[in-house]
Backbone as a chain_set.jsonl record, in Angstrom:
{"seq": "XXXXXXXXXXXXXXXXXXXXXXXXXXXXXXXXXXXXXXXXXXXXXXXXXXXXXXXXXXXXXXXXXXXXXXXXXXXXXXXXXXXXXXXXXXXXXXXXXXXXXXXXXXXXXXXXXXXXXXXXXXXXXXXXXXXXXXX", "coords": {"N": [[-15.342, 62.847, 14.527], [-14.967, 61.474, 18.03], [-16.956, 61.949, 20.744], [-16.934, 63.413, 23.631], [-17.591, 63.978, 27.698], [-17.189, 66.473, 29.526], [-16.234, 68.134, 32.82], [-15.326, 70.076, 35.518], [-13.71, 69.44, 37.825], [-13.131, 68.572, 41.658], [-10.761, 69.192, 41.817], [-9.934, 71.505, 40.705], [-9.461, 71.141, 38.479], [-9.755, 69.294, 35.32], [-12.24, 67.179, 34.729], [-12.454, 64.107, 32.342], [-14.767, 62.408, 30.84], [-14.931, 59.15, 28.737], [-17.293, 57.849, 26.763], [-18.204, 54.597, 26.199], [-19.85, 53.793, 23.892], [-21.774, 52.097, 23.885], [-23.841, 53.165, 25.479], [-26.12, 55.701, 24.833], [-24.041, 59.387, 24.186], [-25.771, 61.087, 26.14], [-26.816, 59.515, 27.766], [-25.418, 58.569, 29.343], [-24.015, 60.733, 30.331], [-25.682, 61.865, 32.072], [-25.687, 59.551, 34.084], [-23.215, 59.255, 34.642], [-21.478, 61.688, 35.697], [-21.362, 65.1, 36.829], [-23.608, 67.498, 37.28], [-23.951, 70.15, 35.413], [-22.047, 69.138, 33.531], [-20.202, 68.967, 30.217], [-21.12, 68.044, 26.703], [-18.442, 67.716, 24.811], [-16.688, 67.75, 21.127], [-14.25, 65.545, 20.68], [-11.396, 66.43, 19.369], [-11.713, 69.235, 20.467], [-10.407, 69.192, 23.048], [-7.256, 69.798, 24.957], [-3.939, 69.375, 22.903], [-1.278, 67.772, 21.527], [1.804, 68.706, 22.899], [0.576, 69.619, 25.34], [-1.283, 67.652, 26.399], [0.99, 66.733, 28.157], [0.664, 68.081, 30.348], [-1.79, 67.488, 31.36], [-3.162, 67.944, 34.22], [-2.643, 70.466, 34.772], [-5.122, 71.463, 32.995], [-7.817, 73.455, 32.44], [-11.383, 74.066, 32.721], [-13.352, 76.613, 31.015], [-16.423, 77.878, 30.126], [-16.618, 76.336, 27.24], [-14.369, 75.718, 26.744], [-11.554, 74.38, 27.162], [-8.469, 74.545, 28.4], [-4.491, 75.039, 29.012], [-3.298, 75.903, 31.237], [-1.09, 77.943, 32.34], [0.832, 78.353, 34.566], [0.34, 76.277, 36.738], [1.264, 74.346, 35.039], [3.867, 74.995, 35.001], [4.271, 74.843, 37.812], [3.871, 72.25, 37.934], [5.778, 71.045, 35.675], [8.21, 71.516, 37.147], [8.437, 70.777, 39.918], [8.506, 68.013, 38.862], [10.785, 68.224, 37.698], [12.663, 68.835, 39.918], [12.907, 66.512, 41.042], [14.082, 64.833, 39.112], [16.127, 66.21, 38.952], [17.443, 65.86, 41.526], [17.455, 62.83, 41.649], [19.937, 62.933, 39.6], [21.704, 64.224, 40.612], [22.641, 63.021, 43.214], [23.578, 60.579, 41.502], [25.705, 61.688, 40.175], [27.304, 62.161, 42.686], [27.766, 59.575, 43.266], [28.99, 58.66, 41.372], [31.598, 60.151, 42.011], [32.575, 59.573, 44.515], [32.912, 57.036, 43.671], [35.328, 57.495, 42.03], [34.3, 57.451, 39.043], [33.971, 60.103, 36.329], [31.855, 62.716, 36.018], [29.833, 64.132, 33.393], [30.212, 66.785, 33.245], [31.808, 69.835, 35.109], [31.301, 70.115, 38.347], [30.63, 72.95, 38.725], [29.562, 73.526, 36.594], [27.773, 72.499, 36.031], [25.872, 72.503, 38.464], [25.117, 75.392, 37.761], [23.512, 75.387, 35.683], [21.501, 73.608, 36.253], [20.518, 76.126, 37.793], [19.788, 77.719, 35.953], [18.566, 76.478, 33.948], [16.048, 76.139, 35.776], [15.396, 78.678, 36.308], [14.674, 79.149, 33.751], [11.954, 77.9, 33.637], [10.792, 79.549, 35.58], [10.092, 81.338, 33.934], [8.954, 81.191, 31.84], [6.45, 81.408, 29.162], [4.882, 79.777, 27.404], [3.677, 76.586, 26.808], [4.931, 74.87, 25.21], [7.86, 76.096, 25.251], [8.437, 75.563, 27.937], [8.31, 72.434, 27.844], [10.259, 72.164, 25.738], [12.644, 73.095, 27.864], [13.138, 70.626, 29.163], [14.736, 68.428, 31.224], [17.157, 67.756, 33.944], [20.384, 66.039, 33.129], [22.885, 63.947, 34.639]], "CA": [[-14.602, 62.749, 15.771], [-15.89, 61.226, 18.869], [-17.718, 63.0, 21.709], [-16.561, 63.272, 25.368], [-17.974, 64.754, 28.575], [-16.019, 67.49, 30.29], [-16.832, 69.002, 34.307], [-14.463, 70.451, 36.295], [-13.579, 68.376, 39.238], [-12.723, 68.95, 42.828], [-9.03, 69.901, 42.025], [-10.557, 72.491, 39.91], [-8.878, 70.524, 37.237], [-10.627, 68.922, 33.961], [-12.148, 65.584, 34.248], [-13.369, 63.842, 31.244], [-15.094, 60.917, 30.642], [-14.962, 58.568, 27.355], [-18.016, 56.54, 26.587], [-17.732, 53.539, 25.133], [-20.492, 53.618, 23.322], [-22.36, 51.091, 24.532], [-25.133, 54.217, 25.898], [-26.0, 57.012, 23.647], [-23.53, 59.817, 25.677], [-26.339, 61.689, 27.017], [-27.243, 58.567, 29.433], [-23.65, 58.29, 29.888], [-23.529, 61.921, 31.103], [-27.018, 61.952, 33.23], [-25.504, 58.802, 34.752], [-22.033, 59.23, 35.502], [-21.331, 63.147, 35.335], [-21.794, 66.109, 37.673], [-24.689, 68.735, 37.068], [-23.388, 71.104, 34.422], [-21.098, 68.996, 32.448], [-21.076, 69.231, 28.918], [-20.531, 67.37, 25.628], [-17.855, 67.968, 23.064], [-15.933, 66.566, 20.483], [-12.667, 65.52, 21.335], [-10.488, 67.563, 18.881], [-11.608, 70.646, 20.988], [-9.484, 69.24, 24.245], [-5.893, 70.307, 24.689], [-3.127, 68.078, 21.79], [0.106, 67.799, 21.057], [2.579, 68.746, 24.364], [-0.438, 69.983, 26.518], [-1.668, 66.659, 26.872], [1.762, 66.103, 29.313], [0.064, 68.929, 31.617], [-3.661, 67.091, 31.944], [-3.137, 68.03, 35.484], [-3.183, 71.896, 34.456], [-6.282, 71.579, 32.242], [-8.901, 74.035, 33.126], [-12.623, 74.544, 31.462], [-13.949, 77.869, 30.505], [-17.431, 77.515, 29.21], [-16.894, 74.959, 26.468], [-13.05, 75.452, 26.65], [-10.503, 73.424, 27.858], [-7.375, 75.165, 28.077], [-3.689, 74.633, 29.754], [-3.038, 77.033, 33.138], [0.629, 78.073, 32.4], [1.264, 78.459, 36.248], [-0.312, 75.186, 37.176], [2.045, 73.391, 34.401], [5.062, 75.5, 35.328], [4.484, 73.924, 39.154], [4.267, 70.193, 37.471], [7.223, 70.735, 35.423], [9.131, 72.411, 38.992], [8.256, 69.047, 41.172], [9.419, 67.062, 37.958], [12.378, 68.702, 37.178], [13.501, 68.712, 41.15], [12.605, 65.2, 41.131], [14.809, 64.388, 38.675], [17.335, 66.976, 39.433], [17.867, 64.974, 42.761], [18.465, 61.357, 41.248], [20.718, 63.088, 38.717], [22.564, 64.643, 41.918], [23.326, 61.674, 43.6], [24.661, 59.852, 40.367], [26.846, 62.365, 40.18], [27.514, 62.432, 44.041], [28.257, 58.161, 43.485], [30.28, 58.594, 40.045], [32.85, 60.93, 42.177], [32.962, 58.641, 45.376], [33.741, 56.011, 43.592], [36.296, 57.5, 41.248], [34.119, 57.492, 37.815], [34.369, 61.12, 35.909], [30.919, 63.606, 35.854], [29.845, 64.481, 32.276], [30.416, 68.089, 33.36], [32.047, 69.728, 36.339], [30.09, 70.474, 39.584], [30.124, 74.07, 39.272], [28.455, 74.122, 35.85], [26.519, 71.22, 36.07], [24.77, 73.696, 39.346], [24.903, 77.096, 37.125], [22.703, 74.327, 34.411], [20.179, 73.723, 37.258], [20.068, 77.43, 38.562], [19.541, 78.416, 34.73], [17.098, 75.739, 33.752], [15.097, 76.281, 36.881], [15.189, 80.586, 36.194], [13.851, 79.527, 32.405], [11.005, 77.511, 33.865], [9.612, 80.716, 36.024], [10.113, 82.967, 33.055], [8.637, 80.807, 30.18], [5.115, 81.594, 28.944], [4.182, 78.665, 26.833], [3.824, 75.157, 27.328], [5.75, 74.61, 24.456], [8.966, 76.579, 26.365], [8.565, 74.645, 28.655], [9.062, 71.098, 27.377], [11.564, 72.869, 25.295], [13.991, 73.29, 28.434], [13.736, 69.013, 29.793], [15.136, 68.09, 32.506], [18.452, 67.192, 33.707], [20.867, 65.16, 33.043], [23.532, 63.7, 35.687]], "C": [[-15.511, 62.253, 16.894], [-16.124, 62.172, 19.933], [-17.174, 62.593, 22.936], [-17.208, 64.142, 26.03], [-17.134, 65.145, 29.525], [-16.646, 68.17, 31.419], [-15.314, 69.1, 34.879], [-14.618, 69.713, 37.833], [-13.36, 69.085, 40.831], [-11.352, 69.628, 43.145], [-9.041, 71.112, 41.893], [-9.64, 72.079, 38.708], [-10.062, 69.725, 36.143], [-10.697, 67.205, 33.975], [-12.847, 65.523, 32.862], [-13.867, 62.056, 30.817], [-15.597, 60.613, 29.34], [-16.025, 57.721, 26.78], [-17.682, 55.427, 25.78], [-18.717, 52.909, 24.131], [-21.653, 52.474, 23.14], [-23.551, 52.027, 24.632], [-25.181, 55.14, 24.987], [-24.773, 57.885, 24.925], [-24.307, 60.405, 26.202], [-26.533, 60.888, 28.218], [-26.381, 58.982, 29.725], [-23.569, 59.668, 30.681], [-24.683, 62.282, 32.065], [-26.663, 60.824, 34.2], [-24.694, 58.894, 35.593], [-20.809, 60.699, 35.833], [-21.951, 64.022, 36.364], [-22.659, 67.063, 36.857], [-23.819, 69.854, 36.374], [-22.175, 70.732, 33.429], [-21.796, 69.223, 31.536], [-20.559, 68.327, 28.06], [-19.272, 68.033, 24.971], [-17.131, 67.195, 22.533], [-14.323, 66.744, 21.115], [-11.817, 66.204, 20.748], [-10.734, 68.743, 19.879], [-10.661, 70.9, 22.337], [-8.074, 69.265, 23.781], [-5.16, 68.642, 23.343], [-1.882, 68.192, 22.123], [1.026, 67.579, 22.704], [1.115, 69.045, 25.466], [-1.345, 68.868, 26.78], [-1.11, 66.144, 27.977], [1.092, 66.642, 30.241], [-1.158, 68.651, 31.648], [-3.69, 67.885, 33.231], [-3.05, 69.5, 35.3], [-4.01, 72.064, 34.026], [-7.173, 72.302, 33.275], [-10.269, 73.969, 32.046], [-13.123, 75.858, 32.042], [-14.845, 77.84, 29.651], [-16.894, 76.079, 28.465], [-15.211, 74.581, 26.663], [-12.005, 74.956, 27.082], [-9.127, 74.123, 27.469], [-6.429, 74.505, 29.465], [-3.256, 76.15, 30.534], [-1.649, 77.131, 32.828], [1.2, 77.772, 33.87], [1.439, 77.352, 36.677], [0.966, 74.161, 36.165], [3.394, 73.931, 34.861], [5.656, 74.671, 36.667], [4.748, 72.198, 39.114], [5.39, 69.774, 36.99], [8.397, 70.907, 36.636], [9.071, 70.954, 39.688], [9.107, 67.788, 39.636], [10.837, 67.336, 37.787], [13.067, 68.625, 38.892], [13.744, 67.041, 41.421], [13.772, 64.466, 40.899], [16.137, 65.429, 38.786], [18.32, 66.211, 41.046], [18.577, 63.653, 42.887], [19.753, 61.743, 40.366], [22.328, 63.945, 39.929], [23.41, 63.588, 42.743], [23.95, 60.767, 43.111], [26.01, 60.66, 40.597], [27.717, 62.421, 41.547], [28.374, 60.618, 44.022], [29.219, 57.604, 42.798], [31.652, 59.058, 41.092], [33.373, 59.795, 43.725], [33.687, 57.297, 44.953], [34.762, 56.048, 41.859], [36.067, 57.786, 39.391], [33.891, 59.566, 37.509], [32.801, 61.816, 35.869], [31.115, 64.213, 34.188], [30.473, 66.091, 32.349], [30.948, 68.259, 34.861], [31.07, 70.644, 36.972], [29.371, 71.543, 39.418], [29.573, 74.466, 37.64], [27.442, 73.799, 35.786], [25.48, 72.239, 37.205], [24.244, 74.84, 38.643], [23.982, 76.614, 35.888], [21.614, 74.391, 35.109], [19.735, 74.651, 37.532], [18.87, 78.067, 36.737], [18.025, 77.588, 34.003], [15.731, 75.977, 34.93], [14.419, 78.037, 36.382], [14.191, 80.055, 34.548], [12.173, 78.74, 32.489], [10.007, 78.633, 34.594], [9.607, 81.303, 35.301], [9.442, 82.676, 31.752], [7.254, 81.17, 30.195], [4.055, 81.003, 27.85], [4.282, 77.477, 27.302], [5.449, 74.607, 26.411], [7.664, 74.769, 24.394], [9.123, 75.417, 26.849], [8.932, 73.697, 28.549], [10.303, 71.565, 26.938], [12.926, 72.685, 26.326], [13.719, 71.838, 29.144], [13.88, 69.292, 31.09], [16.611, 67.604, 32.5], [19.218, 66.646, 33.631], [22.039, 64.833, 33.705], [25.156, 64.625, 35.03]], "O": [[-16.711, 62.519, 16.831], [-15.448, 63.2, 19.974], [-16.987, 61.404, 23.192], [-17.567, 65.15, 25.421], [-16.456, 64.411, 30.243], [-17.634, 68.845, 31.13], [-14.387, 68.318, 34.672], [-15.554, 69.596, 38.625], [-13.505, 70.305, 40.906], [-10.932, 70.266, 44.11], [-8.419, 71.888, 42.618], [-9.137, 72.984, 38.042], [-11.253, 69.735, 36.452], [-9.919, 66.335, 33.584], [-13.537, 66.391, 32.326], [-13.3, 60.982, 30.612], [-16.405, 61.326, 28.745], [-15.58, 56.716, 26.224], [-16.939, 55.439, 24.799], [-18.548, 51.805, 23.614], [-22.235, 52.225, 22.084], [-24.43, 51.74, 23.821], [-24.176, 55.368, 24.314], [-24.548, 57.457, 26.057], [-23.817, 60.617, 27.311], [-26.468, 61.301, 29.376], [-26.41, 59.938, 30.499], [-22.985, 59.614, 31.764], [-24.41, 63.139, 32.906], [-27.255, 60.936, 35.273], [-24.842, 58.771, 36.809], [-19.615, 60.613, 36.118], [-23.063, 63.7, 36.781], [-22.292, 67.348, 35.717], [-22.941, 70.38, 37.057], [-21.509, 71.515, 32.753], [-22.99, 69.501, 31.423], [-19.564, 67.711, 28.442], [-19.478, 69.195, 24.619], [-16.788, 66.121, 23.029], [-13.633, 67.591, 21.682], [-11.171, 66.855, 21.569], [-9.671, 69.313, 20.128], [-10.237, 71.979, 22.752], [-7.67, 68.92, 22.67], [-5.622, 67.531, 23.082], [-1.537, 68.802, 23.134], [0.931, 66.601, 23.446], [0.992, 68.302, 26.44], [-2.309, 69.176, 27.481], [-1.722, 65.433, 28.774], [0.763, 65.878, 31.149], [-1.868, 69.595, 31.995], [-4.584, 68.726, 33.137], [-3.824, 69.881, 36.179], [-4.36, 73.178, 34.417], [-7.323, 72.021, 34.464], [-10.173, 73.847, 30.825], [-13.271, 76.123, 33.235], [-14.533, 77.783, 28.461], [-16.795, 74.99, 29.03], [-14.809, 73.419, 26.722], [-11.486, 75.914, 27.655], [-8.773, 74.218, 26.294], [-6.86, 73.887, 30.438], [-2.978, 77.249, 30.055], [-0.999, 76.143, 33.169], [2.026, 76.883, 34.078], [2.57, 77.087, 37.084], [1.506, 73.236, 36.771], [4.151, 73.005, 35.149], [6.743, 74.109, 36.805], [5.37, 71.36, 39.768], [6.029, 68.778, 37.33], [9.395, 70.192, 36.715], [10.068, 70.239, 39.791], [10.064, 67.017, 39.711], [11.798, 66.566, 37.773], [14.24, 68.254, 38.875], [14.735, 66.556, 41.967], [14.407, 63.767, 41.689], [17.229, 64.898, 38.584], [19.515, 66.179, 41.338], [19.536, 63.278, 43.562], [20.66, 60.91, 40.37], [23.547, 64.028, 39.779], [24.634, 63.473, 42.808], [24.754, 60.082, 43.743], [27.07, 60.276, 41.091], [28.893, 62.756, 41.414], [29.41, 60.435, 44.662], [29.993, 56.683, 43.058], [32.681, 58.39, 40.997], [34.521, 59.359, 43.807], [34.593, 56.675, 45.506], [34.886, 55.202, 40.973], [36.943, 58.127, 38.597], [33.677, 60.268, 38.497], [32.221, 60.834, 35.407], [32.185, 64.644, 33.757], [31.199, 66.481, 31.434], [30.781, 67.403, 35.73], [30.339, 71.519, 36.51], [28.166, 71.649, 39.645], [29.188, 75.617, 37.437], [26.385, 74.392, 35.571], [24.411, 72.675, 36.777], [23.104, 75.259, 38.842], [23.701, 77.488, 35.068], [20.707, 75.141, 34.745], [18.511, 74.619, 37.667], [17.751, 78.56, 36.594], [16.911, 78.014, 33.7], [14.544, 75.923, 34.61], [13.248, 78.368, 36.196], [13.114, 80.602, 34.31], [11.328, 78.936, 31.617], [8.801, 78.708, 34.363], [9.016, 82.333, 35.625], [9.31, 83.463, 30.814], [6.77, 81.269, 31.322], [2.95, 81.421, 27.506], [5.017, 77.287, 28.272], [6.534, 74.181, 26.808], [8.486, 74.039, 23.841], [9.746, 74.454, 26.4], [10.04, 73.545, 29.064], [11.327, 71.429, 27.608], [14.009, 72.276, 25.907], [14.394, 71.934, 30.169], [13.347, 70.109, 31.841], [17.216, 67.18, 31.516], [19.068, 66.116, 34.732], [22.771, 65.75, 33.333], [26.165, 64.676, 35.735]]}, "num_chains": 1, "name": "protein.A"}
C-alpha cells in the first residue's frame, strides 16, 4: 500500500498529503508538512462512506477517525440545502398546476422525521442510510 502524511490542520480537521513519488516521503514531509506530522499507509485512513465526511476526519495519535457530530452538522447543511431546492419545486409544480409526488403535509412530517433521525443516529453509516430529500 502506499504511504501518506497526516497533521491536523487549522480546522482541527485531517490534512493529508500524497507524494508522488518523485522524493522519498520523508523529504516530502520535512518539506511540505507541519512539525509533528506523521507517515502511514493509506489503508489506515477512513474507507468506504467515511470518505463522504473528509471534513469530519480527526487524528488521534496515528488514528484517523470520523467525528460523528462534525458529520451529523455536514449532513444537516446538506440535507437543508437540498431540502430547500426540493421545496421550491414543489412550491413551482403547485403554482403552475403540475401534481407533488406526495402531499404537503407529509412531504413536511418526511423532513421533520428525516431531520429528528439525523440528531439521533450514531454511525456514519445511519447516516447516509437516511439521504436526502426528494421534491
Amino acid at each position: 500500500m502506499a504511504q501518506v502524511i497526516i497533521h491536523t490542520n487549522s480546522n482541527g480537521g485531517v490534512s493529508v498529503t500524497m507524494p508522488t513519488g518523485e522524493l522519498p516521503i520523508e523529504q516530502v514531509q520535512a518539506k511540505d508538512t507541519p512539525e509533528g506530522s506523521i507517515i502511514i499507509d493509506s489503508s489506515a485512513l477512513p474507507q468506504g462512506n467515511d470518505v463522504i465526511y473528509f471534513e469530519a476526519w480527526e487524528l488521534h495519535g496515528s488514528n484517523v477517525s470520523v467525528n460523528i457530530s462534525k458529520a451529523k452538522i455536514i449532513h444537516t447543511n446538506e440535507f437543508n440545502l437540498i431540502a430547500a431546492a426540493a421545496h421550491q419545486t414543489r412550491l413551482s409544480n403547485t403554482a403552475i398546476g403540475l401534481s407533488n409526488s406526495t402531499d404537503d403535509t407529509t412531504w413536511s412530517n418526511n423532513i421533520v422525521s428525516m431531520r429528528n433521525a439525523i440528531a439521533n443516529t450514531t454511525t456514519i453509516s445511519e447516516l447516509v442510510a437516511i439521504g436526502f430529500p426528494k421534491p
